[in-house]
GUDREN-534074 format. One record per residue: residue in three letters; chain; x, y, z of N, C-alpha, C, O in turn. Coordinates in Angstrom, 2 decimals. Each point is the difference from the previous one (the first is absolute). Layout:
// residues N
@res=ALA, chain=A, n.c1=X, n.c2=Y, n.c3=Z, ca.c1=X, ca.c2=Y, ca.c3=Z, c.c1=X, c.c2=Y, c.c3=Z, o.c1=X, o.c2=Y, o.c3=Z
...
This chain:
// residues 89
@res=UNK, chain=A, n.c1=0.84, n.c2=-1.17, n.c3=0.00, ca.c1=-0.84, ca.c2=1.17, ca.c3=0.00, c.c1=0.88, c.c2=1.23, c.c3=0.00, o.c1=1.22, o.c2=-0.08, o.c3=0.09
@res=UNK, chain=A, n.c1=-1.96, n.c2=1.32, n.c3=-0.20, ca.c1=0.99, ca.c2=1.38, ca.c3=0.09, c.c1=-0.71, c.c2=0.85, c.c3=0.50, o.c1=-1.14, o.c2=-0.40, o.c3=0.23
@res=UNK, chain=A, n.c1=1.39, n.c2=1.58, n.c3=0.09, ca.c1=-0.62, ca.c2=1.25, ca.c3=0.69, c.c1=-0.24, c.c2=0.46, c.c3=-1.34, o.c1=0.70, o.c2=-0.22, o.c3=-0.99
@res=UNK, chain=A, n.c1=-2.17, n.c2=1.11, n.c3=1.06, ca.c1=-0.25, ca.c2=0.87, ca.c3=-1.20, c.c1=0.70, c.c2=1.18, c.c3=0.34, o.c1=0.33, o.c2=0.48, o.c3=1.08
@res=UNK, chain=A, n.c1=-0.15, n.c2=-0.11, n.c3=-2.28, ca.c1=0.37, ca.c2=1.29, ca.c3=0.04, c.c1=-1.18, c.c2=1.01, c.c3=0.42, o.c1=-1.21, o.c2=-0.17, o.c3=-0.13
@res=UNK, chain=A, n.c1=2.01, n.c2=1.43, n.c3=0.73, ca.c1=-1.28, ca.c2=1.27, ca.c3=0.72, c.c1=-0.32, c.c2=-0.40, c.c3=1.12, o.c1=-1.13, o.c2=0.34, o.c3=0.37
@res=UNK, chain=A, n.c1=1.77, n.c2=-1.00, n.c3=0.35, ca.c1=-0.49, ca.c2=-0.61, ca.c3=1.27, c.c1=1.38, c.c2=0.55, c.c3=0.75, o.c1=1.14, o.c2=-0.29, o.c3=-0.38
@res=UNK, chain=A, n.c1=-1.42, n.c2=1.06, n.c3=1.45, ca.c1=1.24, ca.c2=0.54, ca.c3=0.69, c.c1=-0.33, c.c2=-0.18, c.c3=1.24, o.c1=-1.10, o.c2=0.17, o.c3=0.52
@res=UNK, chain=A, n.c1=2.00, n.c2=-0.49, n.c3=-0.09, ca.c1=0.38, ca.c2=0.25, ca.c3=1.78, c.c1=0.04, c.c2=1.35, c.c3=0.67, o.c1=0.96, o.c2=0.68, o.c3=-0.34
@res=UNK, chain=A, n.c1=-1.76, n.c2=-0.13, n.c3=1.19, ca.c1=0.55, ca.c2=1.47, ca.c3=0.45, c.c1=-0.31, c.c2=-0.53, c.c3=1.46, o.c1=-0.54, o.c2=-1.06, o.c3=0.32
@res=UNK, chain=A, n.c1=1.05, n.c2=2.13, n.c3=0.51, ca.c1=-0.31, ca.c2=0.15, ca.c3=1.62, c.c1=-0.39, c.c2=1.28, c.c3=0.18, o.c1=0.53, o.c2=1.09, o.c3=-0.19
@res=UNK, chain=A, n.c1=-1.90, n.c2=-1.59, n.c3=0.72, ca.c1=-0.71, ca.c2=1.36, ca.c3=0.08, c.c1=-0.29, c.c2=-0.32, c.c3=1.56, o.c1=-0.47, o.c2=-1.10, o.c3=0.29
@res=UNK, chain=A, n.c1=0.72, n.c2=1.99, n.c3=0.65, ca.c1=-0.67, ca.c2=0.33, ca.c3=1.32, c.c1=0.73, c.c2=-1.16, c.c3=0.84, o.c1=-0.42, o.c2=-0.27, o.c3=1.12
@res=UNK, chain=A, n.c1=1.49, n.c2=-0.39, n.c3=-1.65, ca.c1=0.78, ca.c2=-1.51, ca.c3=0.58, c.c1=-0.76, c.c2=-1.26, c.c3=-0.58, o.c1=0.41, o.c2=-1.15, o.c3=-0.09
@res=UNK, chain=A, n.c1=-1.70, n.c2=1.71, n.c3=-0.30, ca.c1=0.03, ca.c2=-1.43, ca.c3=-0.45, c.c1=0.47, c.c2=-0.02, c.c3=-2.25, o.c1=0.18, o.c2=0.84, o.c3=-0.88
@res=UNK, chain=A, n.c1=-0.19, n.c2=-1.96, n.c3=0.98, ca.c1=0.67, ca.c2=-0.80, ca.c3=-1.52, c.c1=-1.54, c.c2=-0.55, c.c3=-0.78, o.c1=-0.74, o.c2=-0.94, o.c3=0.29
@res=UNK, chain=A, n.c1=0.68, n.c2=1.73, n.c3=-1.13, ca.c1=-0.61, ca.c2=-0.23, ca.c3=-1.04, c.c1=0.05, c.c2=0.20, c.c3=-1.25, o.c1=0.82, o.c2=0.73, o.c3=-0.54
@res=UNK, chain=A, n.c1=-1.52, n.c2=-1.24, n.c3=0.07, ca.c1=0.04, ca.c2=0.05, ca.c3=-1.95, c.c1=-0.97, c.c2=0.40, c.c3=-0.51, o.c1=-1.15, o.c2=-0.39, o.c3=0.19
@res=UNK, chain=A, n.c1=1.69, n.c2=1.51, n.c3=-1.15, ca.c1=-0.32, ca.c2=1.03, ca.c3=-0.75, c.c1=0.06, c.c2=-0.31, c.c3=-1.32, o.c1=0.98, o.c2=-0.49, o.c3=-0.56
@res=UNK, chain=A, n.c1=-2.43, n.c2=0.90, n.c3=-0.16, ca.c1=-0.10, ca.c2=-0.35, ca.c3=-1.33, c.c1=0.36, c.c2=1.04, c.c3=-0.36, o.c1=-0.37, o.c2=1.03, o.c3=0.56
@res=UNK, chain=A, n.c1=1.55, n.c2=-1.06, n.c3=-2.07, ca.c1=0.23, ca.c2=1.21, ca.c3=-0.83, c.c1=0.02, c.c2=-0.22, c.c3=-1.20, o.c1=0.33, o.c2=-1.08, o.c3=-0.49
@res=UNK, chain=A, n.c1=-0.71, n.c2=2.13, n.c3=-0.17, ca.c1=-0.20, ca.c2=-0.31, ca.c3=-1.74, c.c1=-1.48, c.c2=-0.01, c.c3=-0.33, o.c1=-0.77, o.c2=-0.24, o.c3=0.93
@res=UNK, chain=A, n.c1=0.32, n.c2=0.45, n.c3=-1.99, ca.c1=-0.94, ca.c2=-0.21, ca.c3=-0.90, c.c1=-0.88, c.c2=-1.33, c.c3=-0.05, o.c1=-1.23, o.c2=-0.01, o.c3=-0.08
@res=UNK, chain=A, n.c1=2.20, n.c2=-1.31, n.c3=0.16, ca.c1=-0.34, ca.c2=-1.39, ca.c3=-0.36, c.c1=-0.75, c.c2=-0.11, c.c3=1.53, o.c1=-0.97, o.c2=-0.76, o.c3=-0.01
@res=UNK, chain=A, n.c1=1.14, n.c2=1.14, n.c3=0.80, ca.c1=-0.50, ca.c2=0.19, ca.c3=1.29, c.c1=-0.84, c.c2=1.25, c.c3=1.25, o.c1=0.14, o.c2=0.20, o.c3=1.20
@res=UNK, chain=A, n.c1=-0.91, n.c2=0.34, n.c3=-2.12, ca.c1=-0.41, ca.c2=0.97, ca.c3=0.23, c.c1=-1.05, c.c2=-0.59, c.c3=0.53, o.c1=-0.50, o.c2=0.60, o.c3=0.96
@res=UNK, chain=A, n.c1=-0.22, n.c2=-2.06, n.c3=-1.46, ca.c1=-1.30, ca.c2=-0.19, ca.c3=0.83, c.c1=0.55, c.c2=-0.46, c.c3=1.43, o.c1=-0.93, o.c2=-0.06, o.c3=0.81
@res=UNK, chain=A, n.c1=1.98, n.c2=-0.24, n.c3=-0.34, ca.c1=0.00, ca.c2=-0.97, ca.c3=1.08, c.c1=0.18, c.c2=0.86, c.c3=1.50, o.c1=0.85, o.c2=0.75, o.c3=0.47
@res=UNK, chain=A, n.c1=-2.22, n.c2=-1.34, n.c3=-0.01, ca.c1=-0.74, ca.c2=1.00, ca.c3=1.28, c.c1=0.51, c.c2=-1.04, c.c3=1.08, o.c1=-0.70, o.c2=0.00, o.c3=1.01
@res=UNK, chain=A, n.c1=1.71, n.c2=-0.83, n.c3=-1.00, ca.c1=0.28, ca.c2=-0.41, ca.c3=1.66, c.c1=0.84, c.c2=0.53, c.c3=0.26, o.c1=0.61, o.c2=0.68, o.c3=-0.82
@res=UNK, chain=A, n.c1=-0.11, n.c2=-0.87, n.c3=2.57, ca.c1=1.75, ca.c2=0.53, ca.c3=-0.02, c.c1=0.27, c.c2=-1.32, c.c3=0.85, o.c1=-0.48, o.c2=-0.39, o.c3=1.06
@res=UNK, chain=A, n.c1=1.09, n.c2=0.05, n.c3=-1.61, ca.c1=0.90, ca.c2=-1.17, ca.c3=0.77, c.c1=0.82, c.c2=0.26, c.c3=1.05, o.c1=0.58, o.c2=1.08, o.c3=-0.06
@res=UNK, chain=A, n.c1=-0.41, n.c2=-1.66, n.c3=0.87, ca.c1=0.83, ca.c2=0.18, ca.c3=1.38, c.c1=1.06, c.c2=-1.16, c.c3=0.25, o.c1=-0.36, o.c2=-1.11, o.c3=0.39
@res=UNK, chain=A, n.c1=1.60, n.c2=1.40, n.c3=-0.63, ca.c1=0.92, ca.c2=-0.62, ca.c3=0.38, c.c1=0.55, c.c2=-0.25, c.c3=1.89, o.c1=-0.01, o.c2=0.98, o.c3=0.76
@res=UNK, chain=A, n.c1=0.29, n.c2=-1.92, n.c3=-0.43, ca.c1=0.44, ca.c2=-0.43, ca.c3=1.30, c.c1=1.91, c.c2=0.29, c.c3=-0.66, o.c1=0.43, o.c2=0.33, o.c3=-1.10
@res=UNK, chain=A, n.c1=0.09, n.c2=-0.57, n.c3=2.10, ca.c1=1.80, ca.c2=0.57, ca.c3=-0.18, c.c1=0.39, c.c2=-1.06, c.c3=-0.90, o.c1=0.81, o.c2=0.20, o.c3=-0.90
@res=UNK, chain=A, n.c1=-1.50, n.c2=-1.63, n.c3=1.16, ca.c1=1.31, ca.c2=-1.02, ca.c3=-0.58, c.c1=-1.36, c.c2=-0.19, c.c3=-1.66, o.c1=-0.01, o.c2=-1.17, o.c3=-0.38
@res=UNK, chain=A, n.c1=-0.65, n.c2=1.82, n.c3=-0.21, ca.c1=-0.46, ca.c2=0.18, ca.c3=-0.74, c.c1=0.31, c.c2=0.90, c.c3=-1.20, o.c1=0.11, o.c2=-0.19, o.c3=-1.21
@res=UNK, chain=A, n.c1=-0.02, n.c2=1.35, n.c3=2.11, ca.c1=0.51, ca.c2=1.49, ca.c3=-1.04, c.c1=1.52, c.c2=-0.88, c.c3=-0.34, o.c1=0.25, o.c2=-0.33, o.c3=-1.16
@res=UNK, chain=A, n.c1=0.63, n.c2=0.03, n.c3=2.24, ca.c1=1.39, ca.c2=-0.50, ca.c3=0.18, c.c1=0.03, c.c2=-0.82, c.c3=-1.84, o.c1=0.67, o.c2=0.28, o.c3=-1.00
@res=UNK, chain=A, n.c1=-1.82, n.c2=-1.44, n.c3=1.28, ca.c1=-0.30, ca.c2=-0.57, ca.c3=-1.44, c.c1=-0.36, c.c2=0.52, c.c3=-1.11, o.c1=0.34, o.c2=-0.49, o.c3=-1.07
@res=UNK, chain=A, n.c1=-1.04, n.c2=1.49, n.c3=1.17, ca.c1=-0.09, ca.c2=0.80, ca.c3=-1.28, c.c1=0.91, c.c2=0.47, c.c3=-0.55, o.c1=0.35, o.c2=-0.15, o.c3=-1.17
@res=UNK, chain=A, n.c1=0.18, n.c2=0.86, n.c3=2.13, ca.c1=1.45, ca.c2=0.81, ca.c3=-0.55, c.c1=1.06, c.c2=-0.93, c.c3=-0.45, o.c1=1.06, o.c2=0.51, o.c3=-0.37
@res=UNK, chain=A, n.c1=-1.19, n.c2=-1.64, n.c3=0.36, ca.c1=1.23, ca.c2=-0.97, ca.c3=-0.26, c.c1=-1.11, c.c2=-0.57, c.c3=-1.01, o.c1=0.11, o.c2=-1.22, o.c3=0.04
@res=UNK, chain=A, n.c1=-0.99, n.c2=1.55, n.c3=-0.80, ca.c1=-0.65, ca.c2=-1.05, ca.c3=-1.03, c.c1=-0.38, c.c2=1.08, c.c3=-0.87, o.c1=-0.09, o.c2=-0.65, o.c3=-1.05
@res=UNK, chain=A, n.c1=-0.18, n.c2=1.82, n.c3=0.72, ca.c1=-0.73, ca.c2=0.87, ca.c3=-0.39, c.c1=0.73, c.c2=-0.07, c.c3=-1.31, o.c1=-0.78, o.c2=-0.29, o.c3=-0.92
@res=UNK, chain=A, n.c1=2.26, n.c2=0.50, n.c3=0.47, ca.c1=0.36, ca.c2=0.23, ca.c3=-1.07, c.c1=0.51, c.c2=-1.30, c.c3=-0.74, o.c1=0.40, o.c2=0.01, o.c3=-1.16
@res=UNK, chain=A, n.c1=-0.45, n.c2=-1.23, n.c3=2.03, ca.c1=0.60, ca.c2=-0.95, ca.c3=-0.70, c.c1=-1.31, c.c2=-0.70, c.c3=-1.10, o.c1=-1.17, o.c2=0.24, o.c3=0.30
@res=UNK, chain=A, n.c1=1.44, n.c2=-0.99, n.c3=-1.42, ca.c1=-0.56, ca.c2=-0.51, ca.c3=-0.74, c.c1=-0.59, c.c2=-0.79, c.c3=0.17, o.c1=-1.14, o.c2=0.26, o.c3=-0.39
@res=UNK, chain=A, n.c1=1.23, n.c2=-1.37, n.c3=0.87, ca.c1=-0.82, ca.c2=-1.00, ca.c3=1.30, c.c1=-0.09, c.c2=-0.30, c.c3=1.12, o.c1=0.00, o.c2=1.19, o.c3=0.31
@res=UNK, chain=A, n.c1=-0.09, n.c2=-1.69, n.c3=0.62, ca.c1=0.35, ca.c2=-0.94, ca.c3=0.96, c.c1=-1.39, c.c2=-1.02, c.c3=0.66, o.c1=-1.07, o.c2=0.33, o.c3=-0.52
@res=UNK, chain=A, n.c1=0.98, n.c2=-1.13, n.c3=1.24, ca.c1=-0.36, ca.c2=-0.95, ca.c3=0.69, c.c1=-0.19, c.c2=0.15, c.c3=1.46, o.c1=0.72, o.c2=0.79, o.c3=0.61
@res=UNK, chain=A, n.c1=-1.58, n.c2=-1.44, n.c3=-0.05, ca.c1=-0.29, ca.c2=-0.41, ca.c3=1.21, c.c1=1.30, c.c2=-0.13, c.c3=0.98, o.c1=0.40, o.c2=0.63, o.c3=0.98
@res=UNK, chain=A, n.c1=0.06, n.c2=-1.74, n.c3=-1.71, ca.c1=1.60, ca.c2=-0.39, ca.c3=0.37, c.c1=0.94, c.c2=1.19, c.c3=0.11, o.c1=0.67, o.c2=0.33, o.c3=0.98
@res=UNK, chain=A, n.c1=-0.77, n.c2=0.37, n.c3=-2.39, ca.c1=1.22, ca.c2=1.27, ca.c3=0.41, c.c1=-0.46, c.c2=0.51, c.c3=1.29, o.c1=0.71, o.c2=-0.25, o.c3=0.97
@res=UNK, chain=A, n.c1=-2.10, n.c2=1.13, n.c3=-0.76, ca.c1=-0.59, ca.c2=0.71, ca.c3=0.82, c.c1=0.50, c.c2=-0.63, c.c3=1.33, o.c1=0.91, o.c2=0.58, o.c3=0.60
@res=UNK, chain=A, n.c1=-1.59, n.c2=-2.06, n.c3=0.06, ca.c1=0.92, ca.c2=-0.79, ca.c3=1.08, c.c1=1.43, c.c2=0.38, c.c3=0.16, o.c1=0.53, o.c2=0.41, o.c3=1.03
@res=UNK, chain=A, n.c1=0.10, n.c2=-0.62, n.c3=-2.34, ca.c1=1.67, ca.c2=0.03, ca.c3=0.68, c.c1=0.50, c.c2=1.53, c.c3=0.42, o.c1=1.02, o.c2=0.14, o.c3=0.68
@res=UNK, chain=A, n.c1=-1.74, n.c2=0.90, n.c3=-1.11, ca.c1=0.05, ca.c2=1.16, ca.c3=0.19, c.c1=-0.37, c.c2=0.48, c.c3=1.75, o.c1=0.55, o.c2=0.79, o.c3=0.76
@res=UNK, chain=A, n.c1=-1.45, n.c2=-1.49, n.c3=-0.66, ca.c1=-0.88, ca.c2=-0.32, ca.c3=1.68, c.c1=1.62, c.c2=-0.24, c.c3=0.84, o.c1=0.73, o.c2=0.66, o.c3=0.74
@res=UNK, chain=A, n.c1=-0.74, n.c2=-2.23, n.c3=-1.48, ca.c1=1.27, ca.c2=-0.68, ca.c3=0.73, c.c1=1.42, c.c2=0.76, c.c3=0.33, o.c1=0.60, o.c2=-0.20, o.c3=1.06
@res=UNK, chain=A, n.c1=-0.23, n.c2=0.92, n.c3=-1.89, ca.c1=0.88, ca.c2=0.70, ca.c3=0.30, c.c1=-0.15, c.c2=1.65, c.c3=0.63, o.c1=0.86, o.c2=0.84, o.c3=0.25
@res=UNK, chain=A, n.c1=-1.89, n.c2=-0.83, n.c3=-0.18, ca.c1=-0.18, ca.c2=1.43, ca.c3=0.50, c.c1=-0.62, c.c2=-0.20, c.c3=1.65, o.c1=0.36, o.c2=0.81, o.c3=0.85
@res=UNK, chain=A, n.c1=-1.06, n.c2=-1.65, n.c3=-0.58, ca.c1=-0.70, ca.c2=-0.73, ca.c3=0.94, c.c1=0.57, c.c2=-1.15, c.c3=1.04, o.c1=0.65, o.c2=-0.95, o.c3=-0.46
@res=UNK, chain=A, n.c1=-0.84, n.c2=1.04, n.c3=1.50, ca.c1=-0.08, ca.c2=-1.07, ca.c3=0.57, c.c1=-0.63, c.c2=-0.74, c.c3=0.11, o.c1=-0.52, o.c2=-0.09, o.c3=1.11
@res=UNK, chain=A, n.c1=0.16, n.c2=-0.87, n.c3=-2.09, ca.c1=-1.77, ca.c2=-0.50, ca.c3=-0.69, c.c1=0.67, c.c2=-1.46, c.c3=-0.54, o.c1=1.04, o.c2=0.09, o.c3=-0.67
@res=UNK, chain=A, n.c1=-1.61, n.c2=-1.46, n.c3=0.94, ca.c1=0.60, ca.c2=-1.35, ca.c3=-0.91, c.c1=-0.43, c.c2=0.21, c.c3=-1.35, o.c1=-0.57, o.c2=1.02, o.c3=-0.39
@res=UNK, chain=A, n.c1=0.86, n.c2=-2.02, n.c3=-0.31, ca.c1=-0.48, ca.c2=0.27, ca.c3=-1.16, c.c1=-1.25, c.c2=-0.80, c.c3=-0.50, o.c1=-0.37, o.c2=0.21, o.c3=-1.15
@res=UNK, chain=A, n.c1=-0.31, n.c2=-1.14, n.c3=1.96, ca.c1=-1.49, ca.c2=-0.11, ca.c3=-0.35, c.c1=-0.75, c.c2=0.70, c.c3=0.20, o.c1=-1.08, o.c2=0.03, o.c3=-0.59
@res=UNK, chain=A, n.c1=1.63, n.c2=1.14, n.c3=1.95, ca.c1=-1.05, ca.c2=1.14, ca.c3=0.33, c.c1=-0.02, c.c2=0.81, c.c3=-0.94, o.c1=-1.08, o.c2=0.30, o.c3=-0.51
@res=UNK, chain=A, n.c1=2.25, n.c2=0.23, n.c3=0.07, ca.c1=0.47, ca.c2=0.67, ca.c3=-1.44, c.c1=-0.90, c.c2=0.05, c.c3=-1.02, o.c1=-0.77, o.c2=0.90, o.c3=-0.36
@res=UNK, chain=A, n.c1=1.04, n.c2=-2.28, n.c3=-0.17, ca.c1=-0.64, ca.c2=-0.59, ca.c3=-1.35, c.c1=-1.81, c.c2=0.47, c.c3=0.16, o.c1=-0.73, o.c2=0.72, o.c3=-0.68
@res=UNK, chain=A, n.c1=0.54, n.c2=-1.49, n.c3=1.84, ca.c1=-1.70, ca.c2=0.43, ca.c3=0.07, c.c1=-0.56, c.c2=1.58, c.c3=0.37, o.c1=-1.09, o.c2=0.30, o.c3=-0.50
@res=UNK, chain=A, n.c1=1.50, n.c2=0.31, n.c3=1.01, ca.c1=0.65, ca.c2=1.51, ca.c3=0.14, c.c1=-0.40, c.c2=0.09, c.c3=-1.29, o.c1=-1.18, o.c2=-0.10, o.c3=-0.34
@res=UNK, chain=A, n.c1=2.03, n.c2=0.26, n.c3=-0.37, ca.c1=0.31, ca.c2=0.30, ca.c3=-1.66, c.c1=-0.86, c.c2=-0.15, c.c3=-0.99, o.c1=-0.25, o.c2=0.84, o.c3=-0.87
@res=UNK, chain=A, n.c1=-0.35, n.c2=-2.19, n.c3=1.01, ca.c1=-1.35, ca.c2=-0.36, ca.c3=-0.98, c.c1=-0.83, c.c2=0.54, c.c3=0.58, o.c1=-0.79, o.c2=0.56, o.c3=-0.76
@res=UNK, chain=A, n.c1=0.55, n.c2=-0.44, n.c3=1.83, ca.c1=-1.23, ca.c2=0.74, ca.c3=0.42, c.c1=0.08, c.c2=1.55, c.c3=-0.66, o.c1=-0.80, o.c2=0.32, o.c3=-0.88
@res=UNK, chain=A, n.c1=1.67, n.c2=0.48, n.c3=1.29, ca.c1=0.27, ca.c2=1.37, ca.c3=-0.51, c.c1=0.20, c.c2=-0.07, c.c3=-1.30, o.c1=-0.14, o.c2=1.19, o.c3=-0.27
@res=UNK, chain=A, n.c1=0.45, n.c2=-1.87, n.c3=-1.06, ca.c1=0.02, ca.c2=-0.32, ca.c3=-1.10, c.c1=-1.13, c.c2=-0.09, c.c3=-0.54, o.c1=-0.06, o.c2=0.39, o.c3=-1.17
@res=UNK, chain=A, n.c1=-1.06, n.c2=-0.87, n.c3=1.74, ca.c1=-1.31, ca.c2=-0.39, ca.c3=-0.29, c.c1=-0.72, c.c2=1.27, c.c3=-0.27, o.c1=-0.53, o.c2=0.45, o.c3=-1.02
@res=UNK, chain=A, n.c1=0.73, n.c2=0.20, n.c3=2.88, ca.c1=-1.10, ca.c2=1.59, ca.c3=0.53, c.c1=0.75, c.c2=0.78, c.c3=-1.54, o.c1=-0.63, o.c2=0.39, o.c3=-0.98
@res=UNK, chain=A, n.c1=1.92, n.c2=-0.34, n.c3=1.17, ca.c1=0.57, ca.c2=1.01, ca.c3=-1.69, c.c1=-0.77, c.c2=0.07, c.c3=-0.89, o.c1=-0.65, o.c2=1.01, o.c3=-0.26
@res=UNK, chain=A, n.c1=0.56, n.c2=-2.46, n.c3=-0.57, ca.c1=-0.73, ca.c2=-0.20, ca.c3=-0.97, c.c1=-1.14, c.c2=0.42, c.c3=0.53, o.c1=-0.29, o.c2=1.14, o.c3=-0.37
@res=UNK, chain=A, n.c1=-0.59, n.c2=-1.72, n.c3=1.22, ca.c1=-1.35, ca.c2=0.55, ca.c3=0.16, c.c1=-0.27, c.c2=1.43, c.c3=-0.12, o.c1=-0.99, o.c2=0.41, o.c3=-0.60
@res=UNK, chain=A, n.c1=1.83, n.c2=0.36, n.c3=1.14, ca.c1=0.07, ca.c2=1.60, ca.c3=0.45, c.c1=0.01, c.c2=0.35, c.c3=-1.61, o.c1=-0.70, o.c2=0.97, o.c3=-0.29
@res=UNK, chain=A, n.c1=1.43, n.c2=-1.66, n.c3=-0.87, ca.c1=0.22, ca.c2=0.23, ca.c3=-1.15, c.c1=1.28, c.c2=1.36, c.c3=0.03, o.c1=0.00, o.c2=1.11, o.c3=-0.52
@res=UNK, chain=A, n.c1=0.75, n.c2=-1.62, n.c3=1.16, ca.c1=1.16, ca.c2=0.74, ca.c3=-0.05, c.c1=1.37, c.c2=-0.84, c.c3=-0.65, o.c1=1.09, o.c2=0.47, o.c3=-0.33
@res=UNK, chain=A, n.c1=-1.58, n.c2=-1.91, n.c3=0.26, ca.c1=1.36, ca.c2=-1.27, ca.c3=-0.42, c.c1=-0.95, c.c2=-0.45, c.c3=-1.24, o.c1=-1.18, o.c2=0.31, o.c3=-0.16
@res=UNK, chain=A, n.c1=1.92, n.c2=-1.03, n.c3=-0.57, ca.c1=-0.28, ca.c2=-0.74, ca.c3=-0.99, c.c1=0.58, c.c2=-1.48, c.c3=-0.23, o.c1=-0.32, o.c2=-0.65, o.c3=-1.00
C-alpha cells in the first residue's frame, strides 16, 4: 500500500493530525488524529512508494519497546483504519 498524496501531518494545539491539501481533496471533511507512535509512522511512510504491515511493525520495533507480534498486529490494524480513512491505498 502507499500514502496518498495531499495528506499531511501538521500539529496543531499538540495534537497530530492530517490535513487534506490540494484540489484532488477538497471534498474530504474528516480530520484524523494521530496518537505519537502513529504520526511517528506517517512521517516514516508518507513519501516512500510502498510499504506493508510488516515494514510499519519493524518501524514500531525499533522505535518502541513493543515485541514484534504486538507490532505486526499494531500495524494491520492501523493499515486497515488508513485505508478506511481513505488516506492509504
Amino acid at each position: 500500500m502507499k500514502a496518498k498524496k495531499g495528506f499531511n501531518l501538521r500539529t496543531v494545539c499538540g495534537e497530530n493530525i492530517i490535513v487534506a491539501e490540494g484540489k484532488e481533496n477538497i471534498d474530504f471533511s474528516n480530520i484524523i488524529s494521530m496518537n505519537e507512535s502513529s504520526a511517528y509512522l506517517w512521517k516514516n511512510i508518507q513519501e516512500k512508494e510502498s510499504f506493508t504491515a510488516e515494514d510499519l511493525a519493524k518501524l514500531l520495533t525499533e522505535e518502541y519497546d513493543v515485541d514484534e507480534d504486538t507490532a505486526l498486529a499494531d500495524a494491520e490494524t492501523l493499515a486497515a483504519q488508513w485505508v478506511q480513512a481513505g488516506i492509504c491505498e
